[in-house]
N, C-alpha and C positions, 0 to 999 in steps of 0.2 A: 699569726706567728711571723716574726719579719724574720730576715735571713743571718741575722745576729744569734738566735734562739737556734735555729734551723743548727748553722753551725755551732753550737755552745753541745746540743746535742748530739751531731754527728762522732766530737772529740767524747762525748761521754762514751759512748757506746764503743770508738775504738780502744779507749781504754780499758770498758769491760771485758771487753774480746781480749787483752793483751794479758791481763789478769786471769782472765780463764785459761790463758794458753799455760800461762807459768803454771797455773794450779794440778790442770791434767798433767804435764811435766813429774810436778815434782810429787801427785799424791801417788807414781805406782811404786812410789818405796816404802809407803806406809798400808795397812788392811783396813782403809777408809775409804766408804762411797765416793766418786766424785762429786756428787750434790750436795751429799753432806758438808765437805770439804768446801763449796764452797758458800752457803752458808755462814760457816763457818770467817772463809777473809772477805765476806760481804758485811758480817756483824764489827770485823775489825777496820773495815776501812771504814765503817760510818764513824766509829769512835775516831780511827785520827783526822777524818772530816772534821768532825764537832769540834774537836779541839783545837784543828787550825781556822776554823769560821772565825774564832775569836781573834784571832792575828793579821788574817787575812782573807777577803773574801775569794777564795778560791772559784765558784760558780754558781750563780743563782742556783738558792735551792728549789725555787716554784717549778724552776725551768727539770728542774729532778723530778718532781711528785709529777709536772706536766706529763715526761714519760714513762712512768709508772702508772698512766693512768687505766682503769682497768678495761677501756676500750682497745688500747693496744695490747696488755695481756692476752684477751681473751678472744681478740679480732687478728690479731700477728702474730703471738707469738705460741698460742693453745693449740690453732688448728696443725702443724708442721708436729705435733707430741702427739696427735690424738690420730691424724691422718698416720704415719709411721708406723705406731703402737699396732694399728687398725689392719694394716697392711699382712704382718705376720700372723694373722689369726686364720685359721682355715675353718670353712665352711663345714668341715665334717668333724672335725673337732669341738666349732662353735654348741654343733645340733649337739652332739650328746652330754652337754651339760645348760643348753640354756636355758631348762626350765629352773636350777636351783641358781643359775646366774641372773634372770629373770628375778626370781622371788629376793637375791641380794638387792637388786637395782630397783627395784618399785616397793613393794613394802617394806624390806629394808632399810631405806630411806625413809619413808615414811616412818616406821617404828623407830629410829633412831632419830629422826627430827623432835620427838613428841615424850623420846627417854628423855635425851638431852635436855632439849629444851623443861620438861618437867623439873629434872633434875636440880638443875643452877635456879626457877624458879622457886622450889623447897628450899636449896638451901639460902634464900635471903638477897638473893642477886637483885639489885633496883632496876629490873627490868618488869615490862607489865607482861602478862603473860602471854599476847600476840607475840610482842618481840621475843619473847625468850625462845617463840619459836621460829620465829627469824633467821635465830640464830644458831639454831638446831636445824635449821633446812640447810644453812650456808655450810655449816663443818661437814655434813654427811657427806660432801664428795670426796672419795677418793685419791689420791695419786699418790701411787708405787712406783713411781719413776727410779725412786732412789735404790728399790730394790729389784726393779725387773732384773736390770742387766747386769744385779749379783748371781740371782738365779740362772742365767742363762751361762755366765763363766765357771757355775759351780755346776752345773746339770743338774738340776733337782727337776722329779716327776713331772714330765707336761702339765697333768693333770690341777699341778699348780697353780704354772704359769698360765694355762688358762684359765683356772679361776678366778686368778687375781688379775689378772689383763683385762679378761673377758666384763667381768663387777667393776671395776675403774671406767673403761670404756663408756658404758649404761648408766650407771649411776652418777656420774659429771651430769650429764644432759639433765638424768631426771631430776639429781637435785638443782639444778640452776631454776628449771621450770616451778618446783613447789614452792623455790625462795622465790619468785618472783609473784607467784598467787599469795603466798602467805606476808609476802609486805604489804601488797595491796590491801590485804585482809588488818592489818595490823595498824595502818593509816586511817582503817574505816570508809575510803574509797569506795573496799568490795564487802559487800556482806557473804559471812561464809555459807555452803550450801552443797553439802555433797554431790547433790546429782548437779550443779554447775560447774562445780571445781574438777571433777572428775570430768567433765565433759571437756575442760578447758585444757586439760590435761592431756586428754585424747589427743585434743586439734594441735596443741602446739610440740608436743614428745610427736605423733606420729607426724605429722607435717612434717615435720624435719626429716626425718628415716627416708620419707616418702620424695622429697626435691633430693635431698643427698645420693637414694638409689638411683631416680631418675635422670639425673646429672650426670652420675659417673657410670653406669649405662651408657650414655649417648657417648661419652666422651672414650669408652672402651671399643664400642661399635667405630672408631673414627680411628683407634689404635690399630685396630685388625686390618686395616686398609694401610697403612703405611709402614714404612722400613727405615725410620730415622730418631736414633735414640732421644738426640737435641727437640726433634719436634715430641715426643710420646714423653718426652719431664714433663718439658712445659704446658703438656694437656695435663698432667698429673699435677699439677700446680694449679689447673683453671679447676680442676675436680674439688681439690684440697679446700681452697678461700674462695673460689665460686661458690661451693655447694653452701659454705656458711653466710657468704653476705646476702645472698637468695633466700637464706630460710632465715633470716635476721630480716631481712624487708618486709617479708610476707607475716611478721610477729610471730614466726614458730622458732625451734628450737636449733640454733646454728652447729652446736655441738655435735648433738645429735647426726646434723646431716655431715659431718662429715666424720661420724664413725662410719655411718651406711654407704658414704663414697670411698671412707678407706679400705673397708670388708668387701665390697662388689669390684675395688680398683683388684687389690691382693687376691682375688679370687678366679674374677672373671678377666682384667684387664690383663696382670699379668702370664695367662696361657698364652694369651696374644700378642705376648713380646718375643723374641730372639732371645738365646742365652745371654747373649752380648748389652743389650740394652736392658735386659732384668739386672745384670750387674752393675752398669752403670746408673740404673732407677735407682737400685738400692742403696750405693753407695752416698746418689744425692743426696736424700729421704734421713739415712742417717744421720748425715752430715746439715740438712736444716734439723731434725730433733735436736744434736749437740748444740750448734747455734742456740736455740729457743732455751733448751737447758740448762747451758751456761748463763745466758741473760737470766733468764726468772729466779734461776737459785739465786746469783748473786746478790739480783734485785732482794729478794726476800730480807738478806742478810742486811740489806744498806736503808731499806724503809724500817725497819723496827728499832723503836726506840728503848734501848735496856731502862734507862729512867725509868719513863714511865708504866712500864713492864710491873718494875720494884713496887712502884706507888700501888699496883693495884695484882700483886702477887695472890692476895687470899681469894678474888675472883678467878683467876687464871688457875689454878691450883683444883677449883671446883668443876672450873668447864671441862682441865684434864680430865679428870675422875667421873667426869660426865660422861665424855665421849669413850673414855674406856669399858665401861661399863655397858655403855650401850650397842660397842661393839663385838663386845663376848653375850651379850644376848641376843642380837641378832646374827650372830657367828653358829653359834652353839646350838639355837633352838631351831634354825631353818635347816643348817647341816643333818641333824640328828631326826628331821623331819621325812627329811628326804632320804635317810640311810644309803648315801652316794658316796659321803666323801671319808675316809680313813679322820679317824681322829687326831693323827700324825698333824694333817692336814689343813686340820680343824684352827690345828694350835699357829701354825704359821699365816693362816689366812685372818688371825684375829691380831697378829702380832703385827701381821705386814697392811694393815689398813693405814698408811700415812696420811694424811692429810697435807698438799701444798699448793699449787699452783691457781687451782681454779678456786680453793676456798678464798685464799691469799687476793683474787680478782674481785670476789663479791664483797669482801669486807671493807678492801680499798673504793668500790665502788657506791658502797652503800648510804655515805651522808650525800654526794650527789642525787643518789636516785630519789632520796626521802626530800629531799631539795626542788628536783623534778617536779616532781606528784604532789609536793604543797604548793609550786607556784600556780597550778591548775586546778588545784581542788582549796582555795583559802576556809581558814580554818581548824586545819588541822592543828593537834596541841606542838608548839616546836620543842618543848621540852623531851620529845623521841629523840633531838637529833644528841643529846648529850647522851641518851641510852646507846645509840649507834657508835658513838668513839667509844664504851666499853664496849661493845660488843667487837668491835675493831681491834680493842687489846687483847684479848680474851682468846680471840680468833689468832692473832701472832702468837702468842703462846701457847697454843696448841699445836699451832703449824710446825713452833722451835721445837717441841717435843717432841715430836713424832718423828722431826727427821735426825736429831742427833739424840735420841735415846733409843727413839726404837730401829729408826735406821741404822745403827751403830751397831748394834745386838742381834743386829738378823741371822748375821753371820754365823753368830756361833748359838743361835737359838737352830737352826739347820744342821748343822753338823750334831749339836744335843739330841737333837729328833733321830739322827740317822736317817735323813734323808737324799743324800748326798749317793748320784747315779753314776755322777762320772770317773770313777775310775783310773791309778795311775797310769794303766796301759791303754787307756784311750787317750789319754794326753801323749805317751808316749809314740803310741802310732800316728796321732797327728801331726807328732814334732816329727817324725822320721819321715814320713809321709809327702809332708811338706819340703823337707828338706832336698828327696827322691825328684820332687818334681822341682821343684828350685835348677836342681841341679845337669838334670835334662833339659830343661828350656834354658842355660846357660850353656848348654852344648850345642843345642841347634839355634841356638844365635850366633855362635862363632864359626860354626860349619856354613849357614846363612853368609859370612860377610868371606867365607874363605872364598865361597864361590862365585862371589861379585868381584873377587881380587882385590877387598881392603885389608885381608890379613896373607900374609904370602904362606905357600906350599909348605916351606921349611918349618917358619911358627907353628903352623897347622899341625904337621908330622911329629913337632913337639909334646904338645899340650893336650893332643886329641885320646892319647891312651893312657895318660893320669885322667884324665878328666871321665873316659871306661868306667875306669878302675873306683873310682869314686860314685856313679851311677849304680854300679852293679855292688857295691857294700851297702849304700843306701836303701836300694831293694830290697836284700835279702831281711836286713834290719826288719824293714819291713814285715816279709814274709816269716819270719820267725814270730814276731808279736801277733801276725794271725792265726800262725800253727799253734801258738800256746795258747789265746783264747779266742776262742770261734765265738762269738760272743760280738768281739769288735769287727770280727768278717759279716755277722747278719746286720750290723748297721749298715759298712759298705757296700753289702747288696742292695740293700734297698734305696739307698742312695743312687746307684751305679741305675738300676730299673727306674725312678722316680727322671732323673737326667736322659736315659734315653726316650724314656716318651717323650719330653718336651722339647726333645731333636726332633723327631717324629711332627711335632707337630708345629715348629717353625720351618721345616722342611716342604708340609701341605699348605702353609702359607705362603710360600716361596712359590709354587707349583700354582697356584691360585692367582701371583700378580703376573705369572708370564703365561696364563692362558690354557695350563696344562692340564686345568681341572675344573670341573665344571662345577656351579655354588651345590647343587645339589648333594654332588660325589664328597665333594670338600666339607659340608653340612655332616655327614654321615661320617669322615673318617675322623674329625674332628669330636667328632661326640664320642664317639669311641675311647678317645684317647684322653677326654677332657674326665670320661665315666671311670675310667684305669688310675686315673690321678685322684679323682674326690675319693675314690671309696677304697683307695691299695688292692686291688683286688689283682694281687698277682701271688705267685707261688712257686717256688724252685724245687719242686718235686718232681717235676718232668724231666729235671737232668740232672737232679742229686742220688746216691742209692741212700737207703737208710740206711743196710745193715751190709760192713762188706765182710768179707774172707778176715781180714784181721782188726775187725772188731772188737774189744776188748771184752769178756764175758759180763753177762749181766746179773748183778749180786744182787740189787734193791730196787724196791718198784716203790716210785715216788708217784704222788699225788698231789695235783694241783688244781682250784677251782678258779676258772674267769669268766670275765662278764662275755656274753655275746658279743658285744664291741672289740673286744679284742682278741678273739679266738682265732679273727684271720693270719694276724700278725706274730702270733703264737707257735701257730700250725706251721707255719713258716721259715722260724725259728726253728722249730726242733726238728725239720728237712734237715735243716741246714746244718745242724748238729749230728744229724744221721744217728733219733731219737724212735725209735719204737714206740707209738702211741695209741692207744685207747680211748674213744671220748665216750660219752653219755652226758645229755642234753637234761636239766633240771632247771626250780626255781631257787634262786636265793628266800630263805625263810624270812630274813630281816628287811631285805627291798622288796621280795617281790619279782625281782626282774631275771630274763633268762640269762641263766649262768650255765656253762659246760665244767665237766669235772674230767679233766684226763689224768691216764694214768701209764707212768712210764718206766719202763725197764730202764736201768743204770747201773753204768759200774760207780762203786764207792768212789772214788777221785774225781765222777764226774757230777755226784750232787751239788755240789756247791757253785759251779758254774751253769749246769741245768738250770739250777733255782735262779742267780742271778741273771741271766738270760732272759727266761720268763718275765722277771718284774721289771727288766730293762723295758720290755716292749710292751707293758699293758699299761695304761692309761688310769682304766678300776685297778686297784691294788689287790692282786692275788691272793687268794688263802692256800695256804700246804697242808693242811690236818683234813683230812676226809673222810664221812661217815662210812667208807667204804675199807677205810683201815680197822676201823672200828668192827666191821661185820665181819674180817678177815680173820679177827682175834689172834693177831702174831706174841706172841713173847720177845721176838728180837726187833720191836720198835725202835727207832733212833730216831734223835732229836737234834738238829743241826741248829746251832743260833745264826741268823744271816744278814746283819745292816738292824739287829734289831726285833728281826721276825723269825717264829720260830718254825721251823720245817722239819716235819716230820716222812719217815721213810721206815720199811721192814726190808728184814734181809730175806733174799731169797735162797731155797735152798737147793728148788731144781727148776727148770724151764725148759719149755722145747719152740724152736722156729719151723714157720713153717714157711 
């Protein structure tokens, strides 16, 4: 590459960048994804490309597909999405769903490589049947990019978001590895052989896990030792594209290791950072995902060709119908296998399987690799590589699907669900919230420069008791929005608890470089605090009352069942509400798994924030009908509708406290 190309491509990219900036601009007046979005003036600037090629050669176009090539996607521009994504995923959250996120990511793929591929083989596709499943290894990845960070600005259930975080993450790695065993297989290179292929499978999926933990392990252990945000990025960058071009050399699985360096970075590195340097990580991290995001959406939009899209509509049309199909049966029969997930849930997690980036890499990549593997194994029939550019259209048409039809439609496929957690008055209090604090750190920044003598005495004496006066509205704003729902006061506790530990323990780290603790003590106080954080295991009943003097009387005893996983955070809640509670420890009949059923004394006004309380903080989705209403035999039943669910309660007629 001479330095003519070097530069032809430097002005590409600053133009994509200048484009993506206008885009984020101007999409927050419209209720479109920004990925979709840019898709979208990625498919429009290919066309007035093509049309001014004819006029004038604007810029090599080899010099275009040169960087699009899928060594750069999937080597520069994947890992900074994957690393990211990776980061926000917690370790205790991860455990109580990976075994049905697990079963999405390995057989999942697996059965949706072999639907699909099936599929478009029946129907008449001129592919031989290895490739059809080629090409059914290639779509099975994943990415919800387009719609994590809808999810996250609308609050929908954790429970979600890590599903479909957690299944994207897993399942890239795993499918890139079985598309790579099944080309080999489809070349006749490899002859197929279960107990090979699965073994191959092993070495290269865990290989990867295993360099990416161990990398970013060493590289955490190196964090805990120093106090400089600028040095603890940039180890977070050697974790990120270390961990991938070490497990790319070693032929395992580069993805992979840098899920396992993003999950152990966000886990284990981040306790070991300062408030100050987790903010500044993250704000990095973010800001390379948008970078990466921006490019690869666009790119999407600028490599596909509408043409010949048209010319070969009636295959693209089958592979949709393929890949959908094969994602409500692997949706549908593993969820319902595992009686874990709300069928709410069910419906968004078969809606939300987009397909873009890494399938988008393999298919770009795929007449190379088949080019590869025939110049060292001669022989092979070349007539695959014509099967490989349909499989390359087929694959763009999918990818264009999934992100402006189904991406388009999340929106309001969520809100159809009623799934939607957050709240006007949690928006509210974050807007006021915000504002309170805006508004104080603008006051001791002027009281700051009053006392250096850049603002004189008299200014001062002006501005300082509007500027009060302003503070102290902003508060109370505040405090009225938690007087009317305690609800958004138990998120700020546990936010408020979750913040002071991790003072607590940049503090023992501090105490640790100036000598004041010894490894052992520091070993010990740090586990502590590091055990406080995995598992929440905190509680505000040691200085809440439940029941005071002007308690409001209690008319209805409501009933609610949750999973063990969330009982902590439950119980905690309803402190906090100053909730009279009852538990009894049982099995769920449909899982299996231990559930507690509590039972609570309420006044009528206060069921419907009781209830959404509870479902705010459990993870399993609650049930409100209990067999123990059922054995009460009341006649003054009530049935409350709530986001969709229905909650039931009796009135009470008398009660005594003791």
């Amino acid at each position: 590459m001479d330095f003519l190309e070097i530069e032809q491509i430097a002005e590409i990219v600053i133009l994509l960048l200048f484009i993506a900036s206008v885009v984020a601009i101007t999409i927050r007046r419209f209720k479109m994804p920004y990925t979709v979005a840019l898709v979208l003036v990625g498919l429009s600037a290919a066309l007035l490309i093509q049309e001014a090629q004819g006029q004038q050669q604007l810029f090599d176009s080899e010099i275009l597909r040169g960087f699009l090539a899928p060594q750069i996607i999937l080597g520069l521009l994947v890992p900074p999405l994957i690393f990211e994504a990776a980061t926000h995923i917690k370790f205790n959250e991860l455990g109580r769903y990976i075994r049905i996120i697990l079963t999405f990511a390995i057989p999942g793929v697996i059965l949706t490589m072999f639907l699909v591929g099936g599929l478009i083989f029946w129907a008449g596709a001129p592919l031989t049947w290895e490739m059809a499943l080629v090409f059914g290894a290639l779509i099975a990845a994943t990415d919800p990019v387009a719609v994590v960070a809808l999810f996250r600005s609308m609050g929908v259930p954790k429970q979600l978001q890590i599903l479909l975080e957690g299944e994207s993450l897993l399942n890239d790695g795993t499918a890139i590895v079985i598309y790579n065993l099944m080309l080999l297989i489809a070349l006749g290179v490899k002859d197929f052989s279960l107990s090979s292929t699965t073994i191959d499978f092993i070495r290269v999926a865990g290989g990867g896990l295993v360099i990416g933990a161990i990398l970013s392990s060493v590289i955490a252990s190196i964090i805990n030792r120093i106090n400089d945000h600028l040095i603890e990025i940039t180890l977070t960058m050697v974790a990120a594209y270390g961990s991938y071009l070490i497990a790319e050399s070693f032929h395992t699985s580069g993805v992979l290791a840098v899920v396992a360096a993003g999950l152990v970075t966000g886990n284990i590195g981040f306790r070991r950072m300062s408030p100050t340097t987790r903010i500044a990580l993250n704000h990095f991290w973010e800001y390379a995902a948008f970078l990466a995001n921006s490019l690869v959406f666009l790119m999407i939009g600028l490599i596909i060709e509408l043409r010949v899209m048209v010319e070969n509509w009636q295959f693209i049309l089958i592979a949709i119908l393929a890949v959908l199909i094969a994602r409500a049966v692997t949706i549908y029969l593993f969820s319902n296998l595992s009686r874990q997930i709300p069928i709410r849930v069910q419906h968004v997690l078969y809606w939300g399987g987009l397909r873009g980036a890494i399938s988008l890499a393999l298919a770009l990549g795929l007449p190379q690799a088949m080019v590869s593997i025939m110049s060292d194994n001669p022989g092979i029939d070349e007539n695959l590589l014509e099967m490989a550019k349909l499989i390359q259209v087929m694959s763009y048409g999918v990818v264009l699907f999934s992100l402006l039809v189904q991406g388009t439609t999340m929106q309001s496929l969520i809100k159809r669900l009623q799934l939607i957690q957050r709240s006007s008055t949690q928006e509210a209090y974050e807007l006021n919230q915000a504002r309170a604090v805006a508004s104080k750190a603008s006051f001791d920044h002027l009281q700051e420069l009053n006392n250096e003598g850049l603002i004189s005495q008299h200014a001062w004496d002006l501005i300082q008791s509007p500027m009060k006066r302003v503070i102290e509205n902003r508060r109370n704003a505040v405090k009225e929005i938690l007087h009317e729902n305690r609800s958004v006061e138990v998120a700020e506790f546990g936010l408020a608890y979750e913040e002071a530990l991790r003072a607590q323990r940049s503090t023992y780290n501090r105490l640790l470089s100036n000598g004041a603790l010894s490894d052992d003590t520091f070993s010990q106080l740090v586990s502590e605090v590091d055990n406080a954080l995995l598992n929440r295991e905190f509680s505000y009943g040691d200085f809440l009352v439940h029941r005071t003097e002007g308690a409001p009387p209690i008319t209805h005893l409501l009933t609610a069942t949750v999973n063990e996983n969330d009982l902590g955070n439950t119980l905690t809640t309803l402190n906090i509400l100053g909730i009279p509670t009852t538990q009894h420890d049982s099995t769920s009949g449909n899982s299996g798994q231990p559930v507690t059923t509590l039972m609570m004394g309420v006044e009528k006004s206060q069921l419907e924030e009781v209830a959404q309380a509870i479902m705010s903080c459990c993870i399993v989705e609650p049930t409100f009908e209990s067999p123990f209403l059922k054995l009460l035999g009341s006649k003054n039943e009530e049935e409350i509708i709530l986001n969709g669910t229905s909650i039931f309660a009796i009135q009470i007629e008398k009660y005594e406290e003791f």
